[in-house]
ChimeraX commands (.cxc) that place a marker at each C-alpha (Angstrom):
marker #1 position 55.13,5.57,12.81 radius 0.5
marker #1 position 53.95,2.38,13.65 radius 0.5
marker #1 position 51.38,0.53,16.09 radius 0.5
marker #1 position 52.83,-0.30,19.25 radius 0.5
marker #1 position 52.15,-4.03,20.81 radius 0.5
marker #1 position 52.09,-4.92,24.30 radius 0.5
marker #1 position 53.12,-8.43,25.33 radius 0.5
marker #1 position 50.14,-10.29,27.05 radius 0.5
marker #1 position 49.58,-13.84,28.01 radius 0.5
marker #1 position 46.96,-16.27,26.14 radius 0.5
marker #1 position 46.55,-19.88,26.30 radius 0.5
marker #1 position 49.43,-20.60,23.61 radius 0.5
marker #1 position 51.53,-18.94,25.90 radius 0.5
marker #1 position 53.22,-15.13,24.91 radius 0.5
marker #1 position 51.92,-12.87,22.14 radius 0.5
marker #1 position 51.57,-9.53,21.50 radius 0.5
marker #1 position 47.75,-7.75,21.70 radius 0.5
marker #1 position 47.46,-4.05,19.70 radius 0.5
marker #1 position 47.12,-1.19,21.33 radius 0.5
marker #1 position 46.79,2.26,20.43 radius 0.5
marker #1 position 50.22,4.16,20.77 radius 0.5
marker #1 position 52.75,5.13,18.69 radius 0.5
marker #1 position 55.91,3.99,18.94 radius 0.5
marker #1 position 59.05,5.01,16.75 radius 0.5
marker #1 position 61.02,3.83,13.84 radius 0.5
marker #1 position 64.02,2.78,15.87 radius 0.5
marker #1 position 61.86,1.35,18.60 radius 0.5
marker #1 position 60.98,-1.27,16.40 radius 0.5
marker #1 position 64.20,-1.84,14.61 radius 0.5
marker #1 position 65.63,-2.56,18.10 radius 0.5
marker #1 position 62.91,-4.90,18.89 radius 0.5
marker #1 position 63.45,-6.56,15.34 radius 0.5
marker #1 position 67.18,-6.72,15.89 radius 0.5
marker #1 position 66.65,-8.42,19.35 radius 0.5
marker #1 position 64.16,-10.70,18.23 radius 0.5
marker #1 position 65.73,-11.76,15.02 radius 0.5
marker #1 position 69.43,-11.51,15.80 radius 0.5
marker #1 position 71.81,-13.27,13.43 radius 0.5
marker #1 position 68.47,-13.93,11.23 radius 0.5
marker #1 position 67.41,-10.66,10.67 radius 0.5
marker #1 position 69.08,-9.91,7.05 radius 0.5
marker #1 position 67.13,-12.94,6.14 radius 0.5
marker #1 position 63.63,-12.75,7.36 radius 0.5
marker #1 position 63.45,-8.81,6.62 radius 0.5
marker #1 position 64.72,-10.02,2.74 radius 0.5
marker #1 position 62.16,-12.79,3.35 radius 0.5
marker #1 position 59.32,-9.85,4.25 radius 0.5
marker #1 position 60.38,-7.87,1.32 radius 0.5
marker #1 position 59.84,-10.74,-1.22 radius 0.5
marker #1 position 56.50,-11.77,0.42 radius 0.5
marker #1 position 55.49,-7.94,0.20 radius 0.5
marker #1 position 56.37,-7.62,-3.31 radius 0.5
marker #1 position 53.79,-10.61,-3.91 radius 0.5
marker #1 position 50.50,-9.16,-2.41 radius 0.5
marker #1 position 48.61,-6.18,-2.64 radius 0.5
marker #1 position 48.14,-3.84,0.20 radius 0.5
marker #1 position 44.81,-4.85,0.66 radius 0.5
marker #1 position 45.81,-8.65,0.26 radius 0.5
marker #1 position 48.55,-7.49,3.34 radius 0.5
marker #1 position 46.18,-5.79,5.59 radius 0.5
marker #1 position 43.64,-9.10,5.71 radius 0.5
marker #1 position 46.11,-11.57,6.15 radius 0.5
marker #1 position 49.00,-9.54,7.96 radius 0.5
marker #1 position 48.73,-11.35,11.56 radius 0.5
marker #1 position 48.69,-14.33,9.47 radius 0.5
marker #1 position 52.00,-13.41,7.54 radius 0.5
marker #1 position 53.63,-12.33,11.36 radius 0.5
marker #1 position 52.86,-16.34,13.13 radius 0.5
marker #1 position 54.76,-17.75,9.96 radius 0.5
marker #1 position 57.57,-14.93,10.71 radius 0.5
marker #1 position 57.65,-14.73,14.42 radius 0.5
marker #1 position 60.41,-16.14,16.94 radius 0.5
marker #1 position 59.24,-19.25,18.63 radius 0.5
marker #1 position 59.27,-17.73,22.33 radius 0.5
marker link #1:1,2 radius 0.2
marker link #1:2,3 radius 0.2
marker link #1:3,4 radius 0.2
marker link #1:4,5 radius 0.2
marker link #1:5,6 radius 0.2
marker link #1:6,7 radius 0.2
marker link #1:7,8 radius 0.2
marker link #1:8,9 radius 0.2
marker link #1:9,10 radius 0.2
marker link #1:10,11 radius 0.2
marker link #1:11,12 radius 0.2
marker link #1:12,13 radius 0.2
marker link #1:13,14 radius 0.2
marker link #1:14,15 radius 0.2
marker link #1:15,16 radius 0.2
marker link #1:16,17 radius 0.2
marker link #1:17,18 radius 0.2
marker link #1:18,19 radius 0.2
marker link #1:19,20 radius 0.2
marker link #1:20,21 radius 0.2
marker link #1:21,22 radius 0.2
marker link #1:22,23 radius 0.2
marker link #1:23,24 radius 0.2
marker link #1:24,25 radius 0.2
marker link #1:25,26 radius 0.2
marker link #1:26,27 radius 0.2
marker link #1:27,28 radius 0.2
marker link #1:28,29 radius 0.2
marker link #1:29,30 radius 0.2
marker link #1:30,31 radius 0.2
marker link #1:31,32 radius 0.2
marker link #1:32,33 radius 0.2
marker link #1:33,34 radius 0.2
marker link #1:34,35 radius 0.2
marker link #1:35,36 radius 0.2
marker link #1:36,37 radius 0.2
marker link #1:37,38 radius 0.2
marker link #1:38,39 radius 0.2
marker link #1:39,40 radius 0.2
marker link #1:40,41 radius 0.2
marker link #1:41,42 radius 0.2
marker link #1:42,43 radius 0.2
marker link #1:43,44 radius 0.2
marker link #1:44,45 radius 0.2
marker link #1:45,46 radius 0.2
marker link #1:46,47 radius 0.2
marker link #1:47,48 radius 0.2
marker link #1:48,49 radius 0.2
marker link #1:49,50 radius 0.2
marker link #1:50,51 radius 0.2
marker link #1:51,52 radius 0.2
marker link #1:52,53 radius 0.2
marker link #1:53,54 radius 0.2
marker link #1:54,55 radius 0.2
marker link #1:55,56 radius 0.2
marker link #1:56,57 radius 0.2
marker link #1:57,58 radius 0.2
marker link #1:58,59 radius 0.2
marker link #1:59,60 radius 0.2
marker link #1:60,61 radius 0.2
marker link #1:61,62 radius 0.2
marker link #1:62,63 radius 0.2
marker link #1:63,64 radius 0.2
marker link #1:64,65 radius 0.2
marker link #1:65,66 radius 0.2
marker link #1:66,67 radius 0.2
marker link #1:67,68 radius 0.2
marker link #1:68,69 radius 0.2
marker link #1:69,70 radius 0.2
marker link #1:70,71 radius 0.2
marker link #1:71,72 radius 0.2
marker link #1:72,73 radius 0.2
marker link #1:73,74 radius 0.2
view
């Protein structure tokens, strides 16, 4: 299970606001696999590593932070 996103536009141009709905496993390995393409075997090895380093907690307060350094320039 995972939080879904909705795609919104702010000043920067796209990005993705939280909402409350679930949204399924494959759902977002589709999304990843569009987003990501050819790249995707590295950035999810690249997410694994940078995972490894942090705690949970560490994760959860700097997560959005850890996504702008990972996302697709749109």
């Amino acid at each position: 299970m995972a939080v879904g996103l909705a795609s919104c536009k702010i000043e920067s141009g796209c990005d993705a606001c939280a909402i409350m709905q679930t949204v399924s496993p494959g759902t977002v390995r589709g999304y990843l696999k569009r987003a990501f393409k050819d790249n995707l075997a590295a950035v999810q090895a690249a997410m694994q590593q940078l995972a490894n380093a942090y705690s949970p907690e560490a994760i959860g307060k700097k997560g959005y932070d850890f996504y702008v350094d990972f996302r697709c320039v749109v």
